[in-house]
Backbone as CSV, one residue per row, in Angstrom:
resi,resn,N_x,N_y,N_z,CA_x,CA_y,CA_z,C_x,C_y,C_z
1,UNK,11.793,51.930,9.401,13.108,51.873,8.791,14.137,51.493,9.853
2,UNK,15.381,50.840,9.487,16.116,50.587,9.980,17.453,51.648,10.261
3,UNK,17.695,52.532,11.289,18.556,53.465,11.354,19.751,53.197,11.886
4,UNK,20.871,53.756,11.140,22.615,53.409,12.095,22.259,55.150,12.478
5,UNK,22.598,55.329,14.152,23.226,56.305,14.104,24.308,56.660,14.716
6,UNK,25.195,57.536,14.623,26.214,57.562,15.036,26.615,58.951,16.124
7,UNK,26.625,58.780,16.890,26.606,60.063,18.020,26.894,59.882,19.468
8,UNK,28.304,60.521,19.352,28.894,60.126,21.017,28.408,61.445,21.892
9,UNK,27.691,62.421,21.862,26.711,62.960,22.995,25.862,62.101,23.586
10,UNK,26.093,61.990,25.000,24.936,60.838,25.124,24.003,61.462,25.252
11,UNK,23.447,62.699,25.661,21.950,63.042,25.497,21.322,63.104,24.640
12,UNK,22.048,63.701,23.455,21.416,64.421,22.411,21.402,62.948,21.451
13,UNK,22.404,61.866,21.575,22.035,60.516,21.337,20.749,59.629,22.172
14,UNK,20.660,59.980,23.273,19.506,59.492,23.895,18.115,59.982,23.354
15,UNK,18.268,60.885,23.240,17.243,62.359,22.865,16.174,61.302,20.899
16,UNK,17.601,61.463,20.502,17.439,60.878,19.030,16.960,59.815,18.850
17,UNK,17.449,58.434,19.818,17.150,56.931,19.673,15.641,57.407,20.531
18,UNK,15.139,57.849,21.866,14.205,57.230,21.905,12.772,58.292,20.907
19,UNK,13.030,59.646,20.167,12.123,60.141,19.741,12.020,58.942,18.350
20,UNK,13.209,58.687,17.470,13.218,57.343,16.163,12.496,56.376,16.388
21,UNK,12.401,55.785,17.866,11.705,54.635,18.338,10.409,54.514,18.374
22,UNK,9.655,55.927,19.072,8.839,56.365,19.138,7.776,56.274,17.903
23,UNK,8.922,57.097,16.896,7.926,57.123,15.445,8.550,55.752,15.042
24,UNK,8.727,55.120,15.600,8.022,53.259,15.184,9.611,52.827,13.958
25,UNK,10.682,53.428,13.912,11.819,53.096,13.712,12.923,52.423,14.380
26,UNK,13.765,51.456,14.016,14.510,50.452,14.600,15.993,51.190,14.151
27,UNK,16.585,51.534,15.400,18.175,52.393,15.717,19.123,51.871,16.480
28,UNK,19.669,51.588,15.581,21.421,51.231,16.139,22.026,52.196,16.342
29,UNK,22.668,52.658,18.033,23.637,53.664,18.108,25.250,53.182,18.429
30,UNK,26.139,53.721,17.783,27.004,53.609,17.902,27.707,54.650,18.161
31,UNK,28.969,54.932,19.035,29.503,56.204,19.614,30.886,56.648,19.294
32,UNK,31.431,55.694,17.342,32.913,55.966,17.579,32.697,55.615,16.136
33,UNK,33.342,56.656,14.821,33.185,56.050,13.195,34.213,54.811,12.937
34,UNK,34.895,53.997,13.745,35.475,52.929,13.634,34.186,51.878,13.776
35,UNK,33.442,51.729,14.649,32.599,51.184,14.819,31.571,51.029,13.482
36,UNK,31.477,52.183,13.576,30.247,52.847,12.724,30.870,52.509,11.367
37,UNK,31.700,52.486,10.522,32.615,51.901,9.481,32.078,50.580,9.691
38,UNK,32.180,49.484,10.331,32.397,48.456,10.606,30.736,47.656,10.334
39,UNK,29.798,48.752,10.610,28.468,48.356,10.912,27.967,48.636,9.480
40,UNK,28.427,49.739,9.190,27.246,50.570,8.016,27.865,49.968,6.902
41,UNK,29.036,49.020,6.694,29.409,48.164,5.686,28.920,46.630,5.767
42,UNK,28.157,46.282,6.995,27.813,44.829,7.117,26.674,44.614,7.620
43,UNK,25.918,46.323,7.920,24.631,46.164,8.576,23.677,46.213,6.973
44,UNK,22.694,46.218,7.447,21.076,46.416,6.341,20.991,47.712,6.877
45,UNK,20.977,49.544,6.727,20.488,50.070,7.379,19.814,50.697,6.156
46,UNK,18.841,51.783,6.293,17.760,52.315,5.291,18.764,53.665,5.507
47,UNK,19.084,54.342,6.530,19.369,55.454,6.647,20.382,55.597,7.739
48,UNK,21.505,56.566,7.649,22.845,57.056,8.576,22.751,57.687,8.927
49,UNK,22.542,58.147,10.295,22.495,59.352,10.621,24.444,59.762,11.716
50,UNK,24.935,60.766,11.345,26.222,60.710,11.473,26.457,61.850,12.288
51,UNK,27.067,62.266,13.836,27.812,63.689,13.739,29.168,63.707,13.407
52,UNK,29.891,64.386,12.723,31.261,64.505,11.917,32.576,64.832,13.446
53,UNK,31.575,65.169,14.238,33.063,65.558,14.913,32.706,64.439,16.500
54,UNK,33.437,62.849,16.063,33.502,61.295,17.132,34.309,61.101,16.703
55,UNK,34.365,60.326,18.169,35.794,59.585,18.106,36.301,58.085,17.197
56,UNK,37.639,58.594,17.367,37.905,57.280,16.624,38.376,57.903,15.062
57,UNK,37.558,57.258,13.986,37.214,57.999,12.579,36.500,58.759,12.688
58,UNK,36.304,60.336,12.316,35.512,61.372,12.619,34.400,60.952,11.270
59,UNK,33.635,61.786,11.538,32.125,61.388,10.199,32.278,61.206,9.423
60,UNK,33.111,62.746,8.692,33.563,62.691,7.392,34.210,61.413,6.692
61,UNK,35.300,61.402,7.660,36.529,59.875,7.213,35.600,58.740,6.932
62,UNK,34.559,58.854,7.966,33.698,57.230,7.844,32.703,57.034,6.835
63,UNK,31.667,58.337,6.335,31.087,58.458,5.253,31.933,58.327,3.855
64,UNK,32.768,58.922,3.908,34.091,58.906,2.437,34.110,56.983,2.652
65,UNK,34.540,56.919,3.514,35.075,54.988,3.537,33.733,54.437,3.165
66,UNK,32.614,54.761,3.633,31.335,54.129,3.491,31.238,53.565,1.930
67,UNK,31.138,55.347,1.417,30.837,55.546,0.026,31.986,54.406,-0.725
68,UNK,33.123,54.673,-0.398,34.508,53.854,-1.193,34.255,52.529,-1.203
69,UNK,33.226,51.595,0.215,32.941,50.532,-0.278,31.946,50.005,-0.781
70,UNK,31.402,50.927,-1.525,30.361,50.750,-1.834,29.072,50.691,-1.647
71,UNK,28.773,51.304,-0.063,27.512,50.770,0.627,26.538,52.761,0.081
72,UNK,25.814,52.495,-0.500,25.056,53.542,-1.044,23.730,54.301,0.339
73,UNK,23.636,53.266,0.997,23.236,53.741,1.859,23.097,55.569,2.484
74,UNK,21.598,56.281,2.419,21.390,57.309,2.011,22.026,57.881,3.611
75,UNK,22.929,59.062,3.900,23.359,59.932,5.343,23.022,60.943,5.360
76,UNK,23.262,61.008,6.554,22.708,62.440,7.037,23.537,62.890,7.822
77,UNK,24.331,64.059,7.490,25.339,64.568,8.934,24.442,65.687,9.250
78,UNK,24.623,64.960,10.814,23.852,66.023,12.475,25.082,66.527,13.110
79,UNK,25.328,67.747,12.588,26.333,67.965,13.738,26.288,69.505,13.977
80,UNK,27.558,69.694,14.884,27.558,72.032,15.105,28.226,72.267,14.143
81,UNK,28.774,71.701,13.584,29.605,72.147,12.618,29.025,72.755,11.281
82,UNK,28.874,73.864,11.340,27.632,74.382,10.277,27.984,75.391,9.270
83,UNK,29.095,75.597,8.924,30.036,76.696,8.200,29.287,75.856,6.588
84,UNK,29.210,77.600,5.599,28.628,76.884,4.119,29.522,75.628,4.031
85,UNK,31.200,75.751,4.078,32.475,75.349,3.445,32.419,74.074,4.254
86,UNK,32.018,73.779,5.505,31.548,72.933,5.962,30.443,71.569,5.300
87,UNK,28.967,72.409,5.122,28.589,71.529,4.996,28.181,71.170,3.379
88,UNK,29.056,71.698,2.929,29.906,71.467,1.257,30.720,70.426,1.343
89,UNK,31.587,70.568,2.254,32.226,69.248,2.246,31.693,68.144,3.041
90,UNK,30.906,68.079,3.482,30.271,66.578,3.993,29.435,66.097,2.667
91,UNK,28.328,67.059,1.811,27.853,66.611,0.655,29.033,66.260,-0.039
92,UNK,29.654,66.825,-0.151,30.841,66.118,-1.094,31.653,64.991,-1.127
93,UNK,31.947,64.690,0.286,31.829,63.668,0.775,31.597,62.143,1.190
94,UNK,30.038,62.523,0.233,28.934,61.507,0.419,27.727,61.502,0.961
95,UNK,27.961,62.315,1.937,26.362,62.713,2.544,24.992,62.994,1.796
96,UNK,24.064,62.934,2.216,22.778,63.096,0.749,21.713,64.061,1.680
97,UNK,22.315,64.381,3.036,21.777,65.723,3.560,22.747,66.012,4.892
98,UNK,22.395,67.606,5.206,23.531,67.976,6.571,22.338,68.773,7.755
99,UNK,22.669,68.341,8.518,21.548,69.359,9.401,22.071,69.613,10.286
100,UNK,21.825,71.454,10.767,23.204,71.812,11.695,22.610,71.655,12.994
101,UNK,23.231,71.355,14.253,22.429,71.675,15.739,22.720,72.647,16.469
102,UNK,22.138,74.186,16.780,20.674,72.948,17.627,19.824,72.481,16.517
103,UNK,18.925,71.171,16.487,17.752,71.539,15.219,16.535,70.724,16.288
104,UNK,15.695,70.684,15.256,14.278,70.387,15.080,14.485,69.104,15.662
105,UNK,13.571,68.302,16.536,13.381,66.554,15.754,12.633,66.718,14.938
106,UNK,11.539,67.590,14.623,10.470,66.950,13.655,11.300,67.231,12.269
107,UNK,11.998,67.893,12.400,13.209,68.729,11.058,13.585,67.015,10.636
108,UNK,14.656,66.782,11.407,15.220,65.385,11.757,14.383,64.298,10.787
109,UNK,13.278,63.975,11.818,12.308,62.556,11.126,11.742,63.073,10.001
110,UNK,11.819,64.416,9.423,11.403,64.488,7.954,11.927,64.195,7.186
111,UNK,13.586,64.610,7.192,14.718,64.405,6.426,14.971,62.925,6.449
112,UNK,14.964,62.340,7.079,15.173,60.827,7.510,13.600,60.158,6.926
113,UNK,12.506,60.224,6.603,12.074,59.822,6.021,11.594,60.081,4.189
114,UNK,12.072,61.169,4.187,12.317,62.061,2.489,13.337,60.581,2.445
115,UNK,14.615,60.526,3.216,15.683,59.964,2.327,15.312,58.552,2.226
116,UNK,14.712,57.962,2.999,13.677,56.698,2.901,12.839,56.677,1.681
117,UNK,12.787,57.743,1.038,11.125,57.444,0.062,12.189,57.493,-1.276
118,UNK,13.695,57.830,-1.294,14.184,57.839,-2.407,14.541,56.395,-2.932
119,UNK,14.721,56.715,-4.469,14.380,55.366,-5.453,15.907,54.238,-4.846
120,UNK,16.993,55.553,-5.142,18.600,54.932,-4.537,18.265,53.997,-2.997
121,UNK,17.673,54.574,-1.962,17.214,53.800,-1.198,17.078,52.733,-0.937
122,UNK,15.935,52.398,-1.788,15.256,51.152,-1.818,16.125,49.981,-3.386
123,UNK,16.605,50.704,-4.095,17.582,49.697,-4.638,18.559,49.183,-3.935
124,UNK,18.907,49.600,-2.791,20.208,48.695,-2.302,19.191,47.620,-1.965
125,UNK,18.179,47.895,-1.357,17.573,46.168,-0.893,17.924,44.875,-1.660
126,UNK,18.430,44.696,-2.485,18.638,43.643,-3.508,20.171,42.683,-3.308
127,UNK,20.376,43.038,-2.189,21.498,42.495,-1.330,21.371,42.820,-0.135
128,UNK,21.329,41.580,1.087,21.134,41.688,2.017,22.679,41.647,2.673
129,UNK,23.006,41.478,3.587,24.399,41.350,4.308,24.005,41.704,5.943
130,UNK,24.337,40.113,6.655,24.700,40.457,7.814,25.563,39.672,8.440
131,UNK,26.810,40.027,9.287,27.851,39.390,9.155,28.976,39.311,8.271
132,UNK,28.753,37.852,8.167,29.517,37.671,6.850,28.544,36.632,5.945
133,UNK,27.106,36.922,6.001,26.374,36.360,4.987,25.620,37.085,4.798
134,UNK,25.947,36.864,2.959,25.178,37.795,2.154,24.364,37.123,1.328
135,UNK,22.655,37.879,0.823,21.833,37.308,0.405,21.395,38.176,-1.114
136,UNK,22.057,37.685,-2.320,21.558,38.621,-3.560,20.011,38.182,-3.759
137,UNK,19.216,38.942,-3.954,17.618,38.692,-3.649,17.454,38.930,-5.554
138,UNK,18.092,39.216,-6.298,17.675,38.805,-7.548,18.209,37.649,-8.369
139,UNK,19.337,37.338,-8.030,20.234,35.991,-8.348,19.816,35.263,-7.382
140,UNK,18.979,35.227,-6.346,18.270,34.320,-5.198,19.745,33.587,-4.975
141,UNK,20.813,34.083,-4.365,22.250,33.528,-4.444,22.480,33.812,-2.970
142,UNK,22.852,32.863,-1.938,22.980,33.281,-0.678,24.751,32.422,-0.387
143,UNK,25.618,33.552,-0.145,27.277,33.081,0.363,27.562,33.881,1.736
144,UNK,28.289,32.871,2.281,28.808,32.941,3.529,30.710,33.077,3.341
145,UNK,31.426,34.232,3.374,32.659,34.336,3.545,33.119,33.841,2.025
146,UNK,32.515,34.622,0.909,31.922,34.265,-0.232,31.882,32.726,-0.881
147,UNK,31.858,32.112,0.004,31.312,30.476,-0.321,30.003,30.194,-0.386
148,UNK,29.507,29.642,-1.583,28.043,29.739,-2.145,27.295,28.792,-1.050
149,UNK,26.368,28.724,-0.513,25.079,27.960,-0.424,24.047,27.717,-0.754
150,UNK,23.951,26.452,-0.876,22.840,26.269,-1.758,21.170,25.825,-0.794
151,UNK,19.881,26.612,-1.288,19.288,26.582,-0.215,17.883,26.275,-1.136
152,UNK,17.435,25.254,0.014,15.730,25.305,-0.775,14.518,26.429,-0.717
153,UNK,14.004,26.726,-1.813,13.473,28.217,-1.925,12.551,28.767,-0.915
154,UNK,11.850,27.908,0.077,11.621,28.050,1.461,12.737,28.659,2.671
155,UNK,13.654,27.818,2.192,14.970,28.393,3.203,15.711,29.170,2.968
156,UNK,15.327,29.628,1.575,15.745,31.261,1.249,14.848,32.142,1.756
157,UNK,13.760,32.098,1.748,12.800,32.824,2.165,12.625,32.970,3.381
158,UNK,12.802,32.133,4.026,13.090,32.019,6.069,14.548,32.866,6.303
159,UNK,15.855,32.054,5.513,16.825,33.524,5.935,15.840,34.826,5.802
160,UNK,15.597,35.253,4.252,15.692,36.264,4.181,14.635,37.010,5.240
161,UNK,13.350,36.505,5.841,12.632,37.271,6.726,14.190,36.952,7.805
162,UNK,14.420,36.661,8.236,15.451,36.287,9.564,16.440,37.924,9.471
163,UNK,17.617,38.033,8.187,17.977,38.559,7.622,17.565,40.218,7.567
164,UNK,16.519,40.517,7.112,15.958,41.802,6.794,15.338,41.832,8.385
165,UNK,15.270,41.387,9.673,14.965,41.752,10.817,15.918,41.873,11.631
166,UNK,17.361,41.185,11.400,18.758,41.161,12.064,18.080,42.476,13.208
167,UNK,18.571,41.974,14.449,18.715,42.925,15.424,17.466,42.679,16.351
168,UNK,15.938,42.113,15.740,15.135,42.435,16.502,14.250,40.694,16.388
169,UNK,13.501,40.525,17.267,12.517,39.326,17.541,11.565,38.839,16.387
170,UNK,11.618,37.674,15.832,11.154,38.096,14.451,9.929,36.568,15.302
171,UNK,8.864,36.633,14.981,7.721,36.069,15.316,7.001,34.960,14.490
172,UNK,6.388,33.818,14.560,5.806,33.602,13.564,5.096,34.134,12.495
């Protein structure tokens, strides 16, 4: 799966990207919810992993904006912040789980792959977006800065492997 996460500790961010890597997952870290706003509305990610209290836009603000534009994309707030009233309001929010720290990793890569196996999940796939080109994979409709292109069904199929790998070495 493809992970945004968002966490300005650098250890406990170090800690996270290389155990995700490990279990054979591809992680974008970012260290500020301005950023993280910016990504999780134009990236492909499967799963968010968020702590609520970074700089910039704090979690909350950036999950609420997430949700407002629409990106369904399943989160997870990691943070200390662990009060019931707390993590009531991050589900409320938008979040679709909260996990307080200290925690588990194996806690972690369970929750993060539960939210992977859900149906909401895997329906966003049906629009790709990176940049500013987006690929509707059931209208086979690919626009750039919403100006249509028109592409031969090979060269839809070459974006879209290109596309659904954004970030990493894509091979013959």
């Amino acid at each position: 799966m493809r992970l945004l996460l968002v966490e300005d500790d650098h250890r406990t961010a170090d800690y996270i990207v290389r155990g995700l890597t490990e279990a054979g997952h591809t992680c974008d870290l970012l260290r500020n919810g301005h950023d993280a706003l910016f990504a999780a509305t134009r990236g492909n990610y499967d799963v968010i992993v968020a702590d609520r209290m970074i700089p910039g836009l704090d979690g909350l603000s950036m999950v609420k904006a997430v949700r407002a534009a629409g990106v369904r994309t399943p989160a997870i707030f990691l943070t200390s912040v662990g009060g019931i009233d707390d993590r009531v309001e991050g589900l409320e929010a938008g979040g679709d789980d909260y996990l307080v720290k200290p925690f588990a990793f194996s806690e972690l890569l369970a929750r993060i792959n539960a939210l992977g196996r859900r149906p909401a999940a895997q329906e966003q796939k049906t629009v790709l977006r990176v940049a500013d080109l987006e690929m509707d994979l059931i209208m086979r409709r690919v626009t750039r800065r919403g100006q249509p292109i028109d592409l031969q069904p090979r060269e839809f199929s070459l974006l879209e492997v290109l596309m659904r790998g954004e970030g990493r070495v894509i091979t013959r």
